[in-house]
C-alpha positions as CSV (number, residue, x, y, z in Angstrom):
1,X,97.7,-17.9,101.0
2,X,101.5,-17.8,102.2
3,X,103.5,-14.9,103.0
4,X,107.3,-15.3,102.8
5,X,109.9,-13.0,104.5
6,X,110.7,-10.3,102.1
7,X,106.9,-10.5,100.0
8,X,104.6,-7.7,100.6
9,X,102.1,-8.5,103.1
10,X,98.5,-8.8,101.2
11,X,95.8,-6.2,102.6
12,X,93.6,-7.1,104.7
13,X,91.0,-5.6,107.6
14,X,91.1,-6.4,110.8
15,X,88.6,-6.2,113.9
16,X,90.0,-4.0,116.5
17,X,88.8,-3.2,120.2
18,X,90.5,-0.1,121.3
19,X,89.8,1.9,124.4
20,X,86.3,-0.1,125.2
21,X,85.3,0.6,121.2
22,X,85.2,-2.0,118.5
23,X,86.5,-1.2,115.3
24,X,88.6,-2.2,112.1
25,X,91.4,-1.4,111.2
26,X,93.1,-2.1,107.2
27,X,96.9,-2.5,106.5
28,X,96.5,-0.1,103.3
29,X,96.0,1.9,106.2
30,X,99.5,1.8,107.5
31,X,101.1,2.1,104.0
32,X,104.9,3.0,103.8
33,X,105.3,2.6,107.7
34,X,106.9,-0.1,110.3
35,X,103.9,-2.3,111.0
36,X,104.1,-5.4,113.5
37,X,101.4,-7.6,113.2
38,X,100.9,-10.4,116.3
39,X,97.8,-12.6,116.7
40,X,97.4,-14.9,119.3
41,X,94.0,-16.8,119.1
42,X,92.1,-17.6,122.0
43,X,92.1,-14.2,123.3
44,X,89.2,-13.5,125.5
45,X,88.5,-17.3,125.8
46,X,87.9,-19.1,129.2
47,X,89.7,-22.1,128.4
């Protein structure tokens, strides 16, 4: 699944950690508002 620039994003959830808590999170969430999404994988790795 591709996204182009322009397309509505697809929904999705998301695993959060937040203030020491785990959580999720959805985009349908976030609906009608400015949302940046950034992943960088490998985050809490020892590599």
């Amino acid at each position: 699944m591709g996204v182009r620039v322009g397309q509505q994003a697809p929904d999705f959830t998301a695993a959060t950690y937040h203030r020491g808590e785990f959580g999720s999170v959805n985009l349908s969430d976030h609906a009608g508002k400015w949302v940046l999404l950034c992943f960088y994988p490998g985050d809490f790795t020892f590599v």
